[in-house]
C-alpha positions, 0 to 999 in steps of 0.5 A: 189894968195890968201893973206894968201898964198901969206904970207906963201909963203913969210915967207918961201921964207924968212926963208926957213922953211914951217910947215910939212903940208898945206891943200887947198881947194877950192870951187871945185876940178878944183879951188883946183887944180889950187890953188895948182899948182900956190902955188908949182910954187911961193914956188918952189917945186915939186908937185904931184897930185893924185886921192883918188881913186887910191891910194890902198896901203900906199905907193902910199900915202906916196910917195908924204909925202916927204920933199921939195914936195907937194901932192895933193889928190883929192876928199879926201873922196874916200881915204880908210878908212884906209889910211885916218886914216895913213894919219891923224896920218902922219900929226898929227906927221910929222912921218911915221911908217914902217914895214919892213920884216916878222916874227922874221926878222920883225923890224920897221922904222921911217921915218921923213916927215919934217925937 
């Protein structure tokens, strides 16, 4: 494990409280890969990894944006260019925006991605 997230995962374990959002990144994918397994098996939480390319709709980007759960994106630069713009504004404000419903029943949602 890398020093720096040994620590990280150290104060965590000790205090319990992660920042919303970590990025890893490796030399390549299979070495980002690797880095973000061993880090969800020593913090101890559920991961999900998912290609770039699959994800079609925000849905399938924020599904893995919940508390007490890590999400991996491989080759990041295949996300739609709209998705890239929802997930930087996700992380920027630990928050997600949802419209819910059509016309004069429309209403929105805002949902926390941290605690």
């Amino acid at each position: 494990m890398r020093p720096i997230l040994q620590g990280f995962i150290e104060e965590y374990l000790t205090k319990g409280i992660p920042p919303p959002f970590i990025l890893l990144v490796g030399k390549d994918e299979a070495q980002s890969e690797r880095i973000f397994q061993e880090f969800i098996q020593k913090l101890g939480v559920e991961g999900k990894a998912t290609k770039s390319a699959d994800v079609a709709v925000m849905g399938d980007l924020t599904s893995g944006l919940t508390w007490k759960q890590a999400a991996y994106f491989s080759n990041v630069e295949d996300l739609k260019r709209e998705l890239t713009e929802r997930l930087i504004e996700i992380t920027s404000t630990g928050e997600l925006k949802i419209v819910l419903g059509e016309g004069p029943a429309r209403r929105g949602h805002l949902m926390q991605t941290s605690e």
